[in-house]
C-alpha positions as MATLAB code, in Angstrom:
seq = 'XXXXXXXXXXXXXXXXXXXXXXXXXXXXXXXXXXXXXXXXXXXXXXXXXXXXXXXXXXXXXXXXXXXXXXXXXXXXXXXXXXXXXXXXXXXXXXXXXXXXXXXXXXXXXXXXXXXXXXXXXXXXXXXXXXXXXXXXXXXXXXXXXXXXXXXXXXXXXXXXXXXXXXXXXXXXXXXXXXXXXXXXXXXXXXXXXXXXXXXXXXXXXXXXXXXXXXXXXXXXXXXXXXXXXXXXXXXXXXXXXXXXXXXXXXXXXXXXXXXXXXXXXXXXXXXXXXXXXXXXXXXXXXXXXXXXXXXXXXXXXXXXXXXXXXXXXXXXXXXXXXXXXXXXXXXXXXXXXXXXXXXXXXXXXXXXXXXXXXXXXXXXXXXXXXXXXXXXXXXXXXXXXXXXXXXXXXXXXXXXXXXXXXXXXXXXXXXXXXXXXXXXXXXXX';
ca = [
      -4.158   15.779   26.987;
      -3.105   12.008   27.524;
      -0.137   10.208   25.718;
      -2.674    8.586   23.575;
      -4.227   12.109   22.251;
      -0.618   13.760   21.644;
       0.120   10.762   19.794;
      -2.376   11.181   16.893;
      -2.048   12.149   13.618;
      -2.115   16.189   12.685;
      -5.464   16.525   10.770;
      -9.034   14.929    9.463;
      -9.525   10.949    9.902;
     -11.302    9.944    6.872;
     -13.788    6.740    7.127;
     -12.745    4.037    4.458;
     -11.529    5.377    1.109;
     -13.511    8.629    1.126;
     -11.208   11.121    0.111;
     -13.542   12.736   -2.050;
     -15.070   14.366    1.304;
     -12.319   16.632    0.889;
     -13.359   17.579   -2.358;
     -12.649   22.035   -2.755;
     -10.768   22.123    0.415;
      -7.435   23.359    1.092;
      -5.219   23.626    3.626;
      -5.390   26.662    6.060;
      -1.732   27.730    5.294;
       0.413   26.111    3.031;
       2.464   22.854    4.432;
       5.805   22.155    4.843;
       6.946   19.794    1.731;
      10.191   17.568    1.778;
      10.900   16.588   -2.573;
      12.858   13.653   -2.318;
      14.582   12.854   -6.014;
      16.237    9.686   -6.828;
      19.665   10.223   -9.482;
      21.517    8.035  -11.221;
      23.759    9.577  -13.848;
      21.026   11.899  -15.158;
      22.499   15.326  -14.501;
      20.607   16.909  -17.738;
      17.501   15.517  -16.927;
      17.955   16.704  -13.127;
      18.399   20.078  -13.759;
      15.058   20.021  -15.738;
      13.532   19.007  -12.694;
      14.559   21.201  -10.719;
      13.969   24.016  -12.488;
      10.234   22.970  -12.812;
      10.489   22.713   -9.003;
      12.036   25.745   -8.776;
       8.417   27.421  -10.616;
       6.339   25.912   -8.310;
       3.511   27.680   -7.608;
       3.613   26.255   -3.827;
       5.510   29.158   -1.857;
       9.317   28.366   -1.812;
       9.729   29.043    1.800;
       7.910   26.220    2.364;
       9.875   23.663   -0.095;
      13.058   21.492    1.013;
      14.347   19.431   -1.603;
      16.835   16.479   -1.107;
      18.466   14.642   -4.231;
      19.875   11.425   -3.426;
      22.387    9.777   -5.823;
      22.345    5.944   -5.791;
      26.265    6.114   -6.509;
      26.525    8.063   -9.965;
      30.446    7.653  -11.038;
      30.109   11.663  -10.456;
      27.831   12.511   -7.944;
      25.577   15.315   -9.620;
      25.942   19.287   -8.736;
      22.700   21.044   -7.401;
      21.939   24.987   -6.541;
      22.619   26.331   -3.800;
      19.715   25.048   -0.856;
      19.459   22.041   -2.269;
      20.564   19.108   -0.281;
      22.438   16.464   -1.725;
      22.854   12.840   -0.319;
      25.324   10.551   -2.194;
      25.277    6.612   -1.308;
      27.078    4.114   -2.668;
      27.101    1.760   -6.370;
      25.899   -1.352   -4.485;
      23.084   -1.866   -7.395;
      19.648   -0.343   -8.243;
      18.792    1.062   -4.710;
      15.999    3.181   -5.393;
      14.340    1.779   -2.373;
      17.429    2.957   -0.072;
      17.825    6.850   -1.767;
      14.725    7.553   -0.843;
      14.667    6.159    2.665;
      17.535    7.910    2.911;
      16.144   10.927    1.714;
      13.064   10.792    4.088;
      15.516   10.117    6.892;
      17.058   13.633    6.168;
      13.302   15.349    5.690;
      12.130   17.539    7.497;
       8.666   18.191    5.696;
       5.583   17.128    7.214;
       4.426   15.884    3.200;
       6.905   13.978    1.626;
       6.960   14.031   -2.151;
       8.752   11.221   -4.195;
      10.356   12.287   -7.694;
      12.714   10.387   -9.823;
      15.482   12.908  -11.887;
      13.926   12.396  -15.107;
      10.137   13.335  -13.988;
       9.560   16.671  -13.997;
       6.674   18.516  -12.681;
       3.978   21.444  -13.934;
       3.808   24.579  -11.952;
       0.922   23.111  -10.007;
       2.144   20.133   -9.334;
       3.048   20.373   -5.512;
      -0.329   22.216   -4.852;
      -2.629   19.359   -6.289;
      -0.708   16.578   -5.032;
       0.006   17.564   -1.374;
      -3.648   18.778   -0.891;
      -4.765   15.831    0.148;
      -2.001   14.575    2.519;
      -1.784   17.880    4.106;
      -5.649   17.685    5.038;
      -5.862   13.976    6.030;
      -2.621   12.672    6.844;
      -3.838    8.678    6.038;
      -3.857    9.865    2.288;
      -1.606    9.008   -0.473;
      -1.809   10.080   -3.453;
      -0.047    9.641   -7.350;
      -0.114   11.793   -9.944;
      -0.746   11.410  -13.196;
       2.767   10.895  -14.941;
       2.841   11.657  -18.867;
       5.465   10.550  -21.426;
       7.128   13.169  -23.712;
      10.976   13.282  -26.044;
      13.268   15.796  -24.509;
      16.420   15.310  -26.754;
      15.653   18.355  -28.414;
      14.106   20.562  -26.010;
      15.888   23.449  -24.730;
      16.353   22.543  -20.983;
      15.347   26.208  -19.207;
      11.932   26.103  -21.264;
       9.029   25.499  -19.474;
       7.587   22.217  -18.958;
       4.137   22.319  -19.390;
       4.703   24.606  -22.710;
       7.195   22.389  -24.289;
       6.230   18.751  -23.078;
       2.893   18.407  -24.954;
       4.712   19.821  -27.968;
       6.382   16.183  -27.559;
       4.468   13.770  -25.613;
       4.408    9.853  -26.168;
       1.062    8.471  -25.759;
       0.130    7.663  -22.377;
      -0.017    4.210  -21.013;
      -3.879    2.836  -21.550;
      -3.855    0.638  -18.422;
      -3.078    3.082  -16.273;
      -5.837    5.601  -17.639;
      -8.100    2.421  -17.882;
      -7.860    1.786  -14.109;
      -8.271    5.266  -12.913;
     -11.461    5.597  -14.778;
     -12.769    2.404  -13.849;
     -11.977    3.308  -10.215;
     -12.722    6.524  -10.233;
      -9.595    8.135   -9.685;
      -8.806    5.380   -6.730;
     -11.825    6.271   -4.829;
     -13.317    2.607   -5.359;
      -9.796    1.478   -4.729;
      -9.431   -2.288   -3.089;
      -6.300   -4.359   -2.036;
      -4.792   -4.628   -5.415;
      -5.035   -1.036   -5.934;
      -1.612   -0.644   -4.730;
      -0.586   -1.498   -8.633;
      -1.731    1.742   -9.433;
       0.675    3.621   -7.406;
       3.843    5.063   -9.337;
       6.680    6.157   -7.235;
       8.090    8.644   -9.245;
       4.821   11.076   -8.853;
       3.853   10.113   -5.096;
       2.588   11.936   -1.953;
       1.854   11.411    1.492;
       2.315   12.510    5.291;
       5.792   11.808    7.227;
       3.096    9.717    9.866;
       2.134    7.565    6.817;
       5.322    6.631    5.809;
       6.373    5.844    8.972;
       3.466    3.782    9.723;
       4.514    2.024    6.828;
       7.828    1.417    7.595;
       9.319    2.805    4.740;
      10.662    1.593    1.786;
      11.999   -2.317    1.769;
      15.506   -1.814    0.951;
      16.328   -5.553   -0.480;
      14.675   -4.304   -3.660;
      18.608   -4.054   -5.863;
      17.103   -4.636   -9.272;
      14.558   -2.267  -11.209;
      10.770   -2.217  -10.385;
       8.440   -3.249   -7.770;
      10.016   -1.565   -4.720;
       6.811    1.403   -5.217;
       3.795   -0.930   -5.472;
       5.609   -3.411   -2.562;
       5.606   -0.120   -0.323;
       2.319    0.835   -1.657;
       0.823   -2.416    0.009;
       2.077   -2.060    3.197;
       1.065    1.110    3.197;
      -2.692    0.077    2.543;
      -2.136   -2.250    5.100;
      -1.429    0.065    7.998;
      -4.612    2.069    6.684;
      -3.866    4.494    3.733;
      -6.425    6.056    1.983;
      -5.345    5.906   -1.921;
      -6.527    9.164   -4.170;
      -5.345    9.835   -7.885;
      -4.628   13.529   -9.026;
      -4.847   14.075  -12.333;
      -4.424   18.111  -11.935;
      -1.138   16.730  -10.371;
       0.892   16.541  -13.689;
       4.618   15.653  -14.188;
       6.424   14.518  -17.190;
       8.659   11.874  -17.861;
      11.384   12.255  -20.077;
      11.240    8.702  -22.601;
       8.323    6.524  -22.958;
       6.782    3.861  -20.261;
       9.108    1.168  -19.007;
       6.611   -1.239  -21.269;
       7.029    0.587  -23.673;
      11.242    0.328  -23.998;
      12.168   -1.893  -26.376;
      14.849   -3.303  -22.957;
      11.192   -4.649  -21.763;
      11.145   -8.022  -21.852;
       8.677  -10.431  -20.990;
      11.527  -12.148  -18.888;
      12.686   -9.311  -16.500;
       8.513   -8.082  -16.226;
       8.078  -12.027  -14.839;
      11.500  -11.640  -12.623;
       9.582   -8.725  -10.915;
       6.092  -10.564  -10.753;
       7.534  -13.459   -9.127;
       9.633  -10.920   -6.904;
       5.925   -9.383   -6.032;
       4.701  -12.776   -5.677;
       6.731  -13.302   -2.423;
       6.234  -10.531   -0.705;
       2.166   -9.802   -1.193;
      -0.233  -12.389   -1.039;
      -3.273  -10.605   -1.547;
      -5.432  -13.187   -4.099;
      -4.308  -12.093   -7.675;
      -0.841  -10.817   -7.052;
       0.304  -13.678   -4.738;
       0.952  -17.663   -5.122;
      -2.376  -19.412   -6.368;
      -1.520  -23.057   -5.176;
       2.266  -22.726   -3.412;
       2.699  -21.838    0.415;
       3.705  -17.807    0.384;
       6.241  -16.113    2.915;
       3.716  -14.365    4.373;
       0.114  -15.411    5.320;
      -2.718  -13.350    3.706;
      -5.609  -14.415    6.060;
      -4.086  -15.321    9.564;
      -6.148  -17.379   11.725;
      -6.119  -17.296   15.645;
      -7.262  -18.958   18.728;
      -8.203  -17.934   22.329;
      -5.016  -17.347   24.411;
      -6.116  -20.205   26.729;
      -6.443  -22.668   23.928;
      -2.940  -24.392   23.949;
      -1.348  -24.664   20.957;
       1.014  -27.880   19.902;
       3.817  -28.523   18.031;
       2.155  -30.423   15.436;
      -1.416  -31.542   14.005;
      -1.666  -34.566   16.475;
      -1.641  -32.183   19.642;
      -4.790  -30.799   19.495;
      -8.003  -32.016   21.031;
     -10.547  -33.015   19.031;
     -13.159  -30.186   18.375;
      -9.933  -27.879   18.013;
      -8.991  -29.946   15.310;
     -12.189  -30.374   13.322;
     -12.124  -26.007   13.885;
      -9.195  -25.692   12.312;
      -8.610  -28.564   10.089;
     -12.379  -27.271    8.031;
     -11.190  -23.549    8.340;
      -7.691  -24.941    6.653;
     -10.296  -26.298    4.086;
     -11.870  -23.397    3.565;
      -9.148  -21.150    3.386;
      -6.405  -22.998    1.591;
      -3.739  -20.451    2.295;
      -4.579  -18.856    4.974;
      -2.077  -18.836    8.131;
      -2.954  -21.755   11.202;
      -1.539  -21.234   14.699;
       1.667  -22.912   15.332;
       2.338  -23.207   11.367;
       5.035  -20.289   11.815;
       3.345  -18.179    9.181;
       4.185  -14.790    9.312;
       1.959  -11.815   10.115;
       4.250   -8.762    8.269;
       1.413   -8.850    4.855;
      -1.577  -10.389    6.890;
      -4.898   -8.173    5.161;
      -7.243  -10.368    7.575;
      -7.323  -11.756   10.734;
      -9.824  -14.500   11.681;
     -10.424  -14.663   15.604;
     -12.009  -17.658   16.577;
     -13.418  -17.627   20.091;
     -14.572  -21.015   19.869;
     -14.399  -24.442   18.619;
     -16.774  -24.077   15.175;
     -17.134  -26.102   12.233;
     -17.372  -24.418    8.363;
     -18.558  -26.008    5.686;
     -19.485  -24.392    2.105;
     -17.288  -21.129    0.799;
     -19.344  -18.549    2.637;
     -16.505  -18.013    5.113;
     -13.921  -17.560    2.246;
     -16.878  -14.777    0.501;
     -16.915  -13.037    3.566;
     -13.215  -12.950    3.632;
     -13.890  -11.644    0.169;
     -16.485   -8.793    1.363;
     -13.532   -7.042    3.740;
     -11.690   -6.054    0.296;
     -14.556   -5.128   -1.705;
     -17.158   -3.726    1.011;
     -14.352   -1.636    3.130;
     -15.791   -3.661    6.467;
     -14.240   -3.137    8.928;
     -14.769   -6.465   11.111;
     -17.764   -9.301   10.741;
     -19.011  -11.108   13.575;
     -20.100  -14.730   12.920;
     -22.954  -15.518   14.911;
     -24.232  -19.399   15.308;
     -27.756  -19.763   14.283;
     -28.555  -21.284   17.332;
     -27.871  -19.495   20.134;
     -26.691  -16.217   18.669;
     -23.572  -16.394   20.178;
     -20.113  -14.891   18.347;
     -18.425  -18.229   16.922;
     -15.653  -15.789   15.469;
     -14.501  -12.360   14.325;
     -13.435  -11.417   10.698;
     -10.959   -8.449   10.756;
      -9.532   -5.840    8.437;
      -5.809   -5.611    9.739;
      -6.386   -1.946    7.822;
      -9.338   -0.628    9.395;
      -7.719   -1.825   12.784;
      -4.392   -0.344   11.553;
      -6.390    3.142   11.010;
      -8.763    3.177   14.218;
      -5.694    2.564   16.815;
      -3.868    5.382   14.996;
      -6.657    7.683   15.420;
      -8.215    5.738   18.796;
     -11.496    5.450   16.723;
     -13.401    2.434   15.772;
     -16.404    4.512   13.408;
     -14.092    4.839   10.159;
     -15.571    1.375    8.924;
     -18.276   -0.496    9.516;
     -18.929   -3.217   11.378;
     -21.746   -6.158   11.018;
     -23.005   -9.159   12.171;
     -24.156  -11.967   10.316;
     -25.012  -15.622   10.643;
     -22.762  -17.527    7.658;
     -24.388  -20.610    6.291;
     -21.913  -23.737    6.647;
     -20.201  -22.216   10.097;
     -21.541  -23.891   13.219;
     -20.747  -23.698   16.809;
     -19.336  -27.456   17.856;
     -20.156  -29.431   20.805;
     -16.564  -30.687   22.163;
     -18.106  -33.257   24.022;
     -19.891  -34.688   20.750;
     -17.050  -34.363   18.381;
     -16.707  -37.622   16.104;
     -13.309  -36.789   14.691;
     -13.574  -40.025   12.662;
     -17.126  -39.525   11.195;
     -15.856  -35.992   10.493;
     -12.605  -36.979    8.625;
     -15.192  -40.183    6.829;
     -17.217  -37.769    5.697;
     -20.549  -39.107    7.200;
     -20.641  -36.803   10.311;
];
């Protein structure tokens, strides 16, 4: 076996966002699951939790679970073979417990809780199904709302919770069903994610890098990771039949919820995705969304005056086309780039059928489109899915998405000898 083969993932590599290929399957024996719960001065609402964990239906030889306490005045007792991981008050660090408890993990499936979300005897079985089968997958479950300031706290969950529940929030239901549970999921899907009820392989998160621990303030750190994770080629699956309960009602739904601290987050978001619809509309972003490259051979200058003329019609109308895309030498950054636009050589684009094929990556799950010129059928440039490239070197396979070519109206091979810089800036050539 080469370095390459050893290297893979543990399971099936699923083509685009078909999870649902995996539909009545389950794992040969069951997998090795690492709970990691965040704490913050909830010791009642803990020891709910893990009793429900406790009545898992998934065999408890095969369950490790690590509470981490983002620096509770007094850190929080747990049973016996629970581990316990205590950091300290530097602010809301929910990003940095549970790095920290993946760091200690030693569960191929990781499972994310939060304290006051506790799950139905099935939970662990439905959720980890996926993962365990197809390691790219990650799934949420379907987190309900219920009052448990009068509940007896050794009664059992999915007896009592109903008994109480809060009505469920109608945007989250509303996007499962329009997406089908995530299997039509595109690049802002990552808003459906909930941290407190996710899944996924130990490869996946590390693929993903983990958790960005600047988040210090409530919110945002879960659908930031989400991204990222979609970027290095997760599949995204909903599991309703994966039920835990929350104890209290929807953050909207807290009367603490203002408008102000929900746009704090947004803006927060803002910065650090720039997928079209959750990043800037108009302002330069941090990170580039659509990066634009050149052939290594093609030197690249300082500024906008360096480059010879058909280089700079090529990238001067791409710049037009895609108004916040990343050019070489700009110093945009690659962390959050979703597509990749190689050009091979000098071209011209007028009209927005570049930008729709940009467009068609998201909504299609393409892999790559080559842009042929009409002329001499010849590859002007290469459209690429930084996720479908992300998944296909992690499993040394270039058939989970598909690939086309296509001649683009507007995008034209350029003559460098003919180049009228001039006439092209004028307008009249």
């Amino acid at each position: 076996m080469t370095n390459a083969a050893a290297s893979r993932p543990l399971g099936i590599a699923l083509p685009r966002n078909e999870w649902d290929r995996l539909d009545g399957v389950r794992p040969d024996e069951p997998p090795l699951i690492s709970v990691i719960i965040a704490h913050y001065e909830q010791q009642s609402q803990l020891d709910r939790t893990l009793l429900a964990l406790k009545r898992q239906d998934h065999p408890p030889e095969r369950l490790e679970i690590i509470v981490v306490d983002d620096g509770s005045i007094t850190p929080p007792t747990v049973p016996d073979g629970v581990i316990l991981i205590v950091q300290e008050d530097r602010g809301f660090r929910l990003a940095a417990a549970r790095n920290a408890g993946v760091a200690r993990a030693s569960g191929r499936i990781l499972c994310f809780l939060d304290a006051d979300t506790a799950p139905e005897p099935s939970y662990l079985i439905e959720l980890t199904r996926l993962p365990a089968l197809a390691p790219d997958v990650v799934t949420v479950g379907r987190r309900l709302h219920a009052v448990f300031d009068e509940v007896d706290a050794d009664a059992r969950i999915e007896v009592v919770a109903p008994l109480t529940a809060l009505p469920a929030p109608r945007w989250l239901d509303d996007a499962y069903a329009r997406s089908r549970n995530l299997l039509d999921a595109d690049d802002r899907s990552y808003r459906f994610v909930i941290g407190a009820v996710v899944a996924c392989s130990a490869e996946l998160f590390d693929a993903s890098g983990g958790f960005d621990e600047s988040f210090d303030r409530y919110g945002g750190e879960d659908w930031e990771w989400a991204y990222r994770a979609w970027l290095a080629g997760a599949v995204l699956a909903h599991v309703p039949t994966a039920t835990a309960w929350h104890d209290g009602p929807e953050w909207s739904g807290r009367p603490e919820a203002a408008l102000a601290r929900k746009n704090e987050e947004s803006v927060r978001l803002a910065e650090l995705i720039p997928v079209p619809g959750s990043g800037p509309r108009g302002l330069p972003g941090r990170f580039a969304d659509v990066l634009v490259s050149v052939p290594d051979a093609v030197t690249v200058p300082e500024g906008v005056t360096g480059w010879d003329a058909a280089w700079f019609v090529t990238l001067d109308s791409l710049a037009e086309a895609l108004p916040l895309a990343g050019l070489p030498g700009d110093g945009s950054s690659s962390a959050k780039c979703r597509i990749l636009v190689d050009v091979l050589r000098p071209l011209r684009v007028r009209g927005s059928a570049l930008a729709e094929a940009v467009v068609r990556l998201g909504v299609e799950s393409l892999g790559s489109l080559e842009v042929v010129d009409a002329d001499d059928g010849e590859p002007l440039c290469v459209v690429r899915s930084t996720r479908a490239a992300a998944r296909a070197s992690r499993w040394g396979r270039d058939d989970l998405f598909e690939r086309a070519s296509v001649v683009l109206p507007g995008v034209t091979a350029l003559d460098p000898a003919a180049v009228d810089v001039e006439a092209y800036l004028g307008g009249w050539g």
